[in-house]
C-alpha positions as CSV (number, residue, x, y, z in Angstrom):
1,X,6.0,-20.2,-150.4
2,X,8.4,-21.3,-153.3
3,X,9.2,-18.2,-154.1
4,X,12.2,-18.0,-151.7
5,X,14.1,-21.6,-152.8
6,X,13.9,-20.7,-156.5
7,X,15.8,-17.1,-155.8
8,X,18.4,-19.6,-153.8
9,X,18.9,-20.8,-156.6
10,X,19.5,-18.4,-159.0
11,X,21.9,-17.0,-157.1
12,X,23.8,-20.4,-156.5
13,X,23.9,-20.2,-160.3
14,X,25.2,-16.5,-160.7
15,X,27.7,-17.2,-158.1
16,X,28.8,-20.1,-160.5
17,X,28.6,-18.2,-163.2
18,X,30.9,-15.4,-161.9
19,X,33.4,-18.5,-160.3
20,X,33.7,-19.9,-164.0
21,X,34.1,-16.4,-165.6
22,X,37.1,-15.4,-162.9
23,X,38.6,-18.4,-164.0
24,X,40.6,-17.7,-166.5
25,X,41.3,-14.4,-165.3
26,X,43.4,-16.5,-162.1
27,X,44.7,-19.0,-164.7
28,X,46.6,-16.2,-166.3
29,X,47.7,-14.0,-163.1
30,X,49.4,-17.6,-162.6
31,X,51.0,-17.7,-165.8
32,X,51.8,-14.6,-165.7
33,X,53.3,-13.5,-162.1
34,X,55.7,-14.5,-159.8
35,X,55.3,-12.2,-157.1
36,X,52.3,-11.1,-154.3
37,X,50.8,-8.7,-156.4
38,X,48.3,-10.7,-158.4
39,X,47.2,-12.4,-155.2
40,X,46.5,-8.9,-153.7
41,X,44.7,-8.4,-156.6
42,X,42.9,-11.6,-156.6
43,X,41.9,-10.8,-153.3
44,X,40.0,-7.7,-153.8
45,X,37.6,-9.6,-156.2
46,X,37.2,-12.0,-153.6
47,X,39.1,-15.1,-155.0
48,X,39.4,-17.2,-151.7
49,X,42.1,-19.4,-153.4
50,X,44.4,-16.7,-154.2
51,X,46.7,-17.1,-151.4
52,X,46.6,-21.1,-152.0
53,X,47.9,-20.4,-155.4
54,X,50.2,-17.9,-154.6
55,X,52.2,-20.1,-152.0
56,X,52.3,-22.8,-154.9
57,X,53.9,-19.9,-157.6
58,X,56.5,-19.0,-154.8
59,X,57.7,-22.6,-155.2
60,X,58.0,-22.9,-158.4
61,X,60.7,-21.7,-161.0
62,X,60.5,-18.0,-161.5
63,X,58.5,-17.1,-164.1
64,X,59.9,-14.3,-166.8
65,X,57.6,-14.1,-169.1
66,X,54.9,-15.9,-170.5
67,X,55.3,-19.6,-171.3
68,X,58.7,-19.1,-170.0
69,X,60.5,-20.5,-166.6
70,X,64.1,-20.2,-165.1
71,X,65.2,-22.8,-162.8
72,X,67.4,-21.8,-160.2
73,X,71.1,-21.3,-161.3
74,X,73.0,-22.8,-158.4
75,X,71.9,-26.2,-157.1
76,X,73.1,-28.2,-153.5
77,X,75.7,-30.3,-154.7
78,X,75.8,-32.9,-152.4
79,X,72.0,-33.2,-152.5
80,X,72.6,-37.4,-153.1
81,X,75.3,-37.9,-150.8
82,X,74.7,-40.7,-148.5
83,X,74.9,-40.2,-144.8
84,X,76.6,-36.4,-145.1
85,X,78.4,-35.2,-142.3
86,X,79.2,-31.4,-142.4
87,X,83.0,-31.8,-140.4
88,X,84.6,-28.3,-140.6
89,X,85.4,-25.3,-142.1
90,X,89.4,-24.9,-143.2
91,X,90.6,-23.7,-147.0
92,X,87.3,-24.8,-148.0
93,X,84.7,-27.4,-146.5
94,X,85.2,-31.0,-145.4
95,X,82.3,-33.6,-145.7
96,X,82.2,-37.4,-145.2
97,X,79.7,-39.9,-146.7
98,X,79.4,-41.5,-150.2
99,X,77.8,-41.0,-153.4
100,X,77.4,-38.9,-156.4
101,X,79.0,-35.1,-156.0
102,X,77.2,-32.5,-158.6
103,X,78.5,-29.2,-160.0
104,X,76.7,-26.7,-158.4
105,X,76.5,-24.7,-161.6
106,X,76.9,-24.7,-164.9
107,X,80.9,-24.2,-165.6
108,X,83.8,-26.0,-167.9
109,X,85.9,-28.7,-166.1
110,X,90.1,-27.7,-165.5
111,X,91.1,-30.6,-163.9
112,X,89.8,-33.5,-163.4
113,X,92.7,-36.6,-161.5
114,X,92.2,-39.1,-159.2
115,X,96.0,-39.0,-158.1
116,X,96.6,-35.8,-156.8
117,X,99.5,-35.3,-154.8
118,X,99.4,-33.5,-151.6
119,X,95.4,-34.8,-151.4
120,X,94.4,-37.6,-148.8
121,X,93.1,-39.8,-151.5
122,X,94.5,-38.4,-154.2
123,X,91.1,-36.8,-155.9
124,X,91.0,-33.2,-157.6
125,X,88.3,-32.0,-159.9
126,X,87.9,-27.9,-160.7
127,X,85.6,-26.4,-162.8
128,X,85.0,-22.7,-163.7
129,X,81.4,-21.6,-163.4
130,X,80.3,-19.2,-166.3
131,X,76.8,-18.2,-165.1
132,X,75.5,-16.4,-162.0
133,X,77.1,-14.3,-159.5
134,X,79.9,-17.0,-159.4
135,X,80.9,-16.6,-163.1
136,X,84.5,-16.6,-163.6
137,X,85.2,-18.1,-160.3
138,X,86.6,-21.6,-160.1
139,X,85.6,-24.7,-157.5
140,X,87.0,-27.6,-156.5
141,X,86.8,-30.9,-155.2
142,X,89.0,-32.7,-153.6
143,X,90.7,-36.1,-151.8
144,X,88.0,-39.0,-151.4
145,X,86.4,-38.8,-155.0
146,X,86.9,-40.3,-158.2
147,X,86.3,-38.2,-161.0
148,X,84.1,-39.3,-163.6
149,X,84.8,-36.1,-165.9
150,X,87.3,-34.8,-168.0
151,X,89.2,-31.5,-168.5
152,X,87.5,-29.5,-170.8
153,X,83.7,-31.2,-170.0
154,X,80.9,-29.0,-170.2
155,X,79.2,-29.2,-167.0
156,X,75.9,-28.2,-165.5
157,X,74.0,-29.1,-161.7
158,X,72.5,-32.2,-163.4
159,X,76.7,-33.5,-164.4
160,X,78.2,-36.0,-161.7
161,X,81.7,-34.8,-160.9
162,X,82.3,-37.7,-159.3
163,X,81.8,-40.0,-156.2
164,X,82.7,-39.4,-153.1
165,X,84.2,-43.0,-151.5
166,X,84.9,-43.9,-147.9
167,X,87.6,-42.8,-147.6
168,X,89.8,-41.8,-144.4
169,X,89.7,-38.1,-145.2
170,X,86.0,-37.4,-146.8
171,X,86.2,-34.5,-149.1
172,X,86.9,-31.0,-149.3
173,X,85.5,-28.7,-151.5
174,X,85.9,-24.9,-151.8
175,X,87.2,-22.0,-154.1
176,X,90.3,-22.8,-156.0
177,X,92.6,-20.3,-157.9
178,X,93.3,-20.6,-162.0
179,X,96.7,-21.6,-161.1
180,X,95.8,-24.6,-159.5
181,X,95.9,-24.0,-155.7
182,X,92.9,-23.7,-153.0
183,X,92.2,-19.8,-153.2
184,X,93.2,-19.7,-149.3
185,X,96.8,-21.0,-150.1
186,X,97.2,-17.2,-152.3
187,X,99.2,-14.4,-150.4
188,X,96.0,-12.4,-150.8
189,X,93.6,-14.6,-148.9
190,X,96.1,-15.9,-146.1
191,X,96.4,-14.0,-142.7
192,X,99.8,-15.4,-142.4
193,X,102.4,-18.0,-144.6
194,X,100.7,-19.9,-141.8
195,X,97.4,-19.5,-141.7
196,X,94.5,-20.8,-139.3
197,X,91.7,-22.5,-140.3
198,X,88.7,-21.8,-140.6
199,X,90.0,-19.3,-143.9
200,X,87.7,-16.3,-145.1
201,X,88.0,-18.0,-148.4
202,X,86.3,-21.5,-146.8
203,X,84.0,-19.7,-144.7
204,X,82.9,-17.4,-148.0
205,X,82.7,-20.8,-149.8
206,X,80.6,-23.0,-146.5
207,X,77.8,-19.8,-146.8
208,X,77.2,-20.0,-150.5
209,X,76.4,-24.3,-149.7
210,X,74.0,-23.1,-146.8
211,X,71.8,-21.2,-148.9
212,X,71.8,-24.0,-151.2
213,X,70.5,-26.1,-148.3
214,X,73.6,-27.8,-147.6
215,X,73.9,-28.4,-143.4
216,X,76.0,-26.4,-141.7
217,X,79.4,-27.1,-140.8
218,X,80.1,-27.2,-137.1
219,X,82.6,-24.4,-137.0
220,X,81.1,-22.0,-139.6
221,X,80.2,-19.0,-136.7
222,X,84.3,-18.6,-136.0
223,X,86.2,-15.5,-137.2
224,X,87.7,-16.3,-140.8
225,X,91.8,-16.1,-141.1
226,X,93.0,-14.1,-143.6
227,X,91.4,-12.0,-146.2
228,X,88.6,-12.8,-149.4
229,X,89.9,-11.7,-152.5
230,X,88.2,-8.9,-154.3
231,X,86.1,-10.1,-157.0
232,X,84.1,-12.5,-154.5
233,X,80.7,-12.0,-153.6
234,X,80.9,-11.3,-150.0
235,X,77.6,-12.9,-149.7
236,X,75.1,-15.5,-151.1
């Protein structure tokens, strides 16, 4: 009559057994994989916590080879800002609220004033981003900041650009041109030599900050005035 209990138990201990050996065979699927196919594979030898684990790898930095992860290459910006309002879409995008402004990339500072002319508030930071499918292209920040780098800076998403103030204006931020201007104030992006706003340029520029979870600006589903230059990615 004890028969039955004691083979219970053996096979409690097998099953542990086999649990323990899998083991490390799921520890290193982990390390080793950043995509569904291990967890199929896990699946088909019956590890129940494959699809646990495989929604926890999805949210972590990509994984490129063993021991080695990437963290993402473009980061929100504006992910400190206190009390961000999105306002509108124009040469590039307006925000108000106050606090620290990022780079959203790794890139080397141009600019860098806090008494700009022809900017409400007189800010103007640009930086040229030398990684990712923005490389060569150059972004700036404008009106209600102060700067708190210099021309010539080294920047990355972890460096402050500076901080946004309460200003009357808020900031703008967008694409700028190596010359200086907003890239929707060259011949090649404007419709017109009086263009309408929102500008293919800002709209280009208010989709790459959506898909780094910035809100979206109320205005960003209008029809884009004038024309994005070439060597921008259409998309992000």
């Amino acid at each position: 009559m004890f028969r039955h209990p004691v083979r219970i138990a053996a096979l409690a201990v097998v099953g542990a057994t086999a649990l323990v050996a899998a083991w490390p065979a799921a520890a290193h699927w982990v390390a080793r994989a950043s995509d569904q196919a291990w967890v199929d594979q896990a699946d088909v030898l019956g590890l129940q916590f494959a699809n646990s684990l495989g929604l926890q790898i999805r949210m972590q930095p990509q994984v490129v080879s063993e021991g080695v992860a990437v963290a993402p290459i473009y980061l929100n910006p504006l992910r400190n800002v206190n009390g961000l309002v999105p306002e509108r879409v124009d040469e590039g995008v307006d925000f108000s609220g106050t606090g620290p402004v990022y780079a959203l990339g790794d890139g080397i500072v141009t600019s860098a004033t806090g008494a700009a002319g022809g900017w409400p508030g007189g800010g103007w930071i640009t930086y040229q981003l030398t990684n990712g499918p923005g490389q060569g292209l150059v972004v700036y920040v404008a009106e209600d900041i102060t700067p708190t780098v210099q021309v010539g800076q080294n920047v990355t998403p972890s460096t402050v650009l500076g901080y946004m103030f309460e200003g009357f204006d808020g900031i703008e931020t967008g694409w700028a041109a190596l010359n200086g201007l907003a890239t929707s104030e060259l011949t090649e992006a404007a419709a017109t030599g009086e263009y309408s706003f929102p500008t293919a340029a800002g709209l280009n520029f208010e989709d790459l900050l959506v898909s780094l979870g910035v809100p979206d600006s109320p205005n960003r589903d209008q029809v884009g005035s004038g024309v994005l230059p070439a060597n921008y990615p259409p998309s992000w």
